[in-house]
C-alpha positions in Angstrom: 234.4 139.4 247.1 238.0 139.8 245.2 239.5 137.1 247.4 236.8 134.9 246.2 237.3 135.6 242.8 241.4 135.1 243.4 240.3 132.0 245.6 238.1 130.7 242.4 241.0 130.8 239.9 243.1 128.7 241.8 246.4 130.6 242.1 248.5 127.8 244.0 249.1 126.2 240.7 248.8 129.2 238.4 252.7 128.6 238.0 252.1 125.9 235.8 250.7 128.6 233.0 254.2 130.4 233.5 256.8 127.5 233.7 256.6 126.5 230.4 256.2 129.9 228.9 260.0 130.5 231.0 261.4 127.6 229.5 260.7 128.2 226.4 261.6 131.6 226.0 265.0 130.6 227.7 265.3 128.2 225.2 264.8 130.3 222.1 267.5 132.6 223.7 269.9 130.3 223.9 269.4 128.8 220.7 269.8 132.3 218.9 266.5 133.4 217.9 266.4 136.5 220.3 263.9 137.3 223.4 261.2 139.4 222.5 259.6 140.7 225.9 257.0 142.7 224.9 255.7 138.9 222.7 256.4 136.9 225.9 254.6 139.3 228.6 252.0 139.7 226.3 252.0 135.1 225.5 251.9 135.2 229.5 248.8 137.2 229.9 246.9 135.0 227.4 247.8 131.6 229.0 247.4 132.9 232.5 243.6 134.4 231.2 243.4 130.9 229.6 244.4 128.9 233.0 242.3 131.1 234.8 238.9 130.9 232.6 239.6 126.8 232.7 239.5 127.0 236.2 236.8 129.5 237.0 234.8 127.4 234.2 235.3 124.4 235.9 234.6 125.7 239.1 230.9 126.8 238.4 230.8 123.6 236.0 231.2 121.2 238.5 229.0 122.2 241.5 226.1 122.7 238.8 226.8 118.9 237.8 226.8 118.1 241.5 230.2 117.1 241.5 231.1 119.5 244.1 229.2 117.7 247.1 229.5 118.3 250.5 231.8 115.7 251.5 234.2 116.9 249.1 238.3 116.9 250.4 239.5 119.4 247.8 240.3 123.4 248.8 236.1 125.1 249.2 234.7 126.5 246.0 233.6 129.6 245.6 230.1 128.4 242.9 230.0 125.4 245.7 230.1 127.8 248.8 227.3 130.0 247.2 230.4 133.0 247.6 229.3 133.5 243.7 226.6 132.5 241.8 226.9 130.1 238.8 226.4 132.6 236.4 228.7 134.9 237.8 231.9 132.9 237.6 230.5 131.4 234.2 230.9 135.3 232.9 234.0 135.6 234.6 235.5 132.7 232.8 234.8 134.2 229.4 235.7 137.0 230.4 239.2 135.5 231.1 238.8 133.7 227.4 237.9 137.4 225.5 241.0 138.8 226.9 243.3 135.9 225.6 241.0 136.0 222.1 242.1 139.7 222.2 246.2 139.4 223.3 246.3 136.6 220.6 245.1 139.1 217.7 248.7 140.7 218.6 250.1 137.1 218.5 248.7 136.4 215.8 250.0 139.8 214.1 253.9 138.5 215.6 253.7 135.0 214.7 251.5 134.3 211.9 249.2 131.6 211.0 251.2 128.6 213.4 249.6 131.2 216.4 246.1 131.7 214.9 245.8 128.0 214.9 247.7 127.3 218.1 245.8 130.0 220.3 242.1 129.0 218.4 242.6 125.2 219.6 243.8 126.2 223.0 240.6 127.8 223.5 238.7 125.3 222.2 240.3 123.1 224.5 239.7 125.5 227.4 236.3 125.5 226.9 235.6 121.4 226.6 237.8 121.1 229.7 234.4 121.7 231.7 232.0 122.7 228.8 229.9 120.5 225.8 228.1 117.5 226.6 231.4 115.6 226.8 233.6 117.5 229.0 237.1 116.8 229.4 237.4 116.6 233.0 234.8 114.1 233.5 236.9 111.3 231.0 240.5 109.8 231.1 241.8 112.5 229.1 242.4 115.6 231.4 246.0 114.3 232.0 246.5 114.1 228.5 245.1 117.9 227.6 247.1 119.6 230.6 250.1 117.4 228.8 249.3 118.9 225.3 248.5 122.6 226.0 250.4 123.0 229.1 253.5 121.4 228.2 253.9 121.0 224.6 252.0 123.6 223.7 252.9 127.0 225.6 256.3 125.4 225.5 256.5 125.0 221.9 254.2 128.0 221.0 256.3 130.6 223.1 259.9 128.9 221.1 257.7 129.6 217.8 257.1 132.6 218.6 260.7 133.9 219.4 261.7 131.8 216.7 259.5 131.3 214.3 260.6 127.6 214.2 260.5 124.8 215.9 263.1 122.1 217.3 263.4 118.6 219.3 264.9 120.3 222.1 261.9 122.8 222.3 259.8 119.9 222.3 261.6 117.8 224.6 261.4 120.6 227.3 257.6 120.8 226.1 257.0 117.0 227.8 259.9 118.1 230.2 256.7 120.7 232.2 253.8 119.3 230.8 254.3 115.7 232.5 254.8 117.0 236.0 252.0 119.3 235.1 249.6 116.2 234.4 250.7 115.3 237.7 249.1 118.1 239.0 245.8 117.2 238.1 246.2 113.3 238.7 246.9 114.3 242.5 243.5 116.4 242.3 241.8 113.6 240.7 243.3 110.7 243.1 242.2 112.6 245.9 238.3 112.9 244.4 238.4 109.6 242.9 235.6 108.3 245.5 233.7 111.6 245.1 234.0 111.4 241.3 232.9 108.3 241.0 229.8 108.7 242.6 228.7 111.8 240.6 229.6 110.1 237.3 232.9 110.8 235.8 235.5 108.8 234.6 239.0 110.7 235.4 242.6 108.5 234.7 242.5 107.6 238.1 239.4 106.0 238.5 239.7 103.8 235.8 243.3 102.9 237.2 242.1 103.3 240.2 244.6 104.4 243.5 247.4 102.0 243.2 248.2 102.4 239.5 247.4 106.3 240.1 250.0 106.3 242.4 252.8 104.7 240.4 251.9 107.1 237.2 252.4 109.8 239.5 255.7 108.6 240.0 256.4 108.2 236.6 255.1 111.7 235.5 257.7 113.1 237.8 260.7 110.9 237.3 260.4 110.6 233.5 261.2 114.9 233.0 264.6 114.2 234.7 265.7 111.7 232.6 264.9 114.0 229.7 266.4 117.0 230.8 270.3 116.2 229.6 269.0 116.2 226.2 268.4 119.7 225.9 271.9 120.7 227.4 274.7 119.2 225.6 277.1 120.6 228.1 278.4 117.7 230.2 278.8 120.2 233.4 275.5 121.4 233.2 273.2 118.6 231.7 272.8 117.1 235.4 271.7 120.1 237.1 267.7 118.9 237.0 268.6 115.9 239.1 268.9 118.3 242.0 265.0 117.9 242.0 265.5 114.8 242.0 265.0 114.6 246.3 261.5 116.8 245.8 260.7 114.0 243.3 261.1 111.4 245.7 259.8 113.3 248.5 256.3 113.5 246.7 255.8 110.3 245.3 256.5 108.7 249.2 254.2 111.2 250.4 251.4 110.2 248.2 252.2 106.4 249.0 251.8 107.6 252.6 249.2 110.2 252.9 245.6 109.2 253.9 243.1 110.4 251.1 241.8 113.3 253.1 242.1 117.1 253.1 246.2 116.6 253.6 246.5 116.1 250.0 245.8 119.2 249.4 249.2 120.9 249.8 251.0 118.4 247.8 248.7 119.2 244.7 250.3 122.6 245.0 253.8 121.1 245.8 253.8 119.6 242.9 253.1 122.3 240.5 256.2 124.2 242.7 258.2 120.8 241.5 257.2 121.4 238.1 258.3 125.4 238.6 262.0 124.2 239.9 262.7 122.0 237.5 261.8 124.6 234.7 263.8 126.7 236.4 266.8 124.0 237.0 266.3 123.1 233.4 267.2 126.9 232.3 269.6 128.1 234.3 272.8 126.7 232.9 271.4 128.5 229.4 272.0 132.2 231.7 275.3 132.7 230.9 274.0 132.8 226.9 271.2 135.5 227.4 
């Protein structure tokens, strides 16, 4: 039953709640506005809970929409699989969402207004994701939402709250995570785009359809490196990212290459472990400063 429940939340690309939360903690450290860990653990809780909720939402969302059908290539699903019933995982996911209501009280009480607003849309968001009559994940706009909250967003928020301010370098590094982190989702998408279509949704990739999908795949990976010298001004360090820069490459052929079947699977998660190293790439020369 628990590795159901784990199985359900997705945990391959749960790194993509914690990237941007690194980065922009690093970030705030380097810039002089202190590391608060107690703030931080308690900012990674929330977005994890929120990640997780999203996914466990979506989870009992979709196979209740049908969109979850037999012949479906993506990892099993545990609402799908009958492993947990609809409503289970449906209480499960707001469960995940009280527990980020409650850690953001504390946020709130750290970071003011900025962070009542910040955490209250982020929910919001959570909840359309799979929720409403017009969810989210079934239009052209899940790229662009895992681009606001998981990029700009916890990238952002996390700076505001070490900082209480906000910079272009903080958003920079925002769009730095969050466009490989739209990647994420336009690999699970390009892989369900026949599947999708046929139960009625309208993701980015079917209306670009697999040739375009492929090409903004590249772009969502390769863009983040071109960015990255503009948060380091340090002429020795400001290359550093571009040691991702073989991963990049090494993804993008292999969705060119890759038959849409079940072997896409690993390079959705590869891709969020892209995302991970270039946060981590991104950060590093800014150690010596903690």
């Amino acid at each position: 039953m628990l590795t159901h429940w784990l199985l359900a939340t997705r945990p391959k690309t749960l790194s993509l709640s914690v990237t941007p939360l690194i980065v922009g903690g690093a970030l705030a450290h380097a810039g002089g506005g202190g590391f608060h860990l107690i703030p931080w653990l308690a900012a990674l809780i929330a977005a994890l809970c929120i990640q997780a909720g999203v996914n466990l939402h979506n989870d009992a969302a979709d196979s209740e929409r049908g969109a979850d059908t037999p012949d479906r290539l993506g990892p099993r699903r545990a609402t799908a699989e009958g492993w947990l019933a609809a409503a289970q995982v449906r209480r499960g996911a707001m469960a995940c969402f009280a527990l980020a209501f409650l850690i953001g009280l504390y946020l709130a009480w750290i970071g003011g207004w900025p962070i009542v607003a910040l955490g209250l849309a982020s929910l919001a968001a959570a909840y359309a994701y799979s929720g409403g009559p017009w969810p989210i994940a079934y239009s052209p706009l899940g790229e662009v939402f895992v681009l606001l909250f998981f990029g700009l967003a916890a990238t952002g928020g996390t700076y505001y709250l070490m900082t209480a301010s906000l910079t272009g370098p903080a958003l920079i590094a925002g769009f730095i995570v969050g466009l490989p982190a739209a990647a994420v989702l336009l690999v699970n998408n390009y892989r369900d785009l026949d599947s999708d279509r046929r139960a009625g949704r309208h993701t980015l990739a079917i209306l670009l359809d697999r040739p375009a999908a492929r090409r903004l795949y590249g772009l969502l990976l390769l863009t983040p490196l071109a960015l990255c010298p503009m948060i380091n001004p340090d002429p020795l360090w400001r290359w550093l990212p571009l040691l991702a820069l073989p991963l990049a490459l090494s993804l993008i052929q292999r969705l060119e290459s890759q038959p849409i079947d079940s072997g896409l699977n690993p390079l959705l998660a590869q891709t969020a472990q892209y995302q991970l190293a270039l946060g981590l790439l991104l950060v590093l020369p800014l150690l010596p400063r903690l």
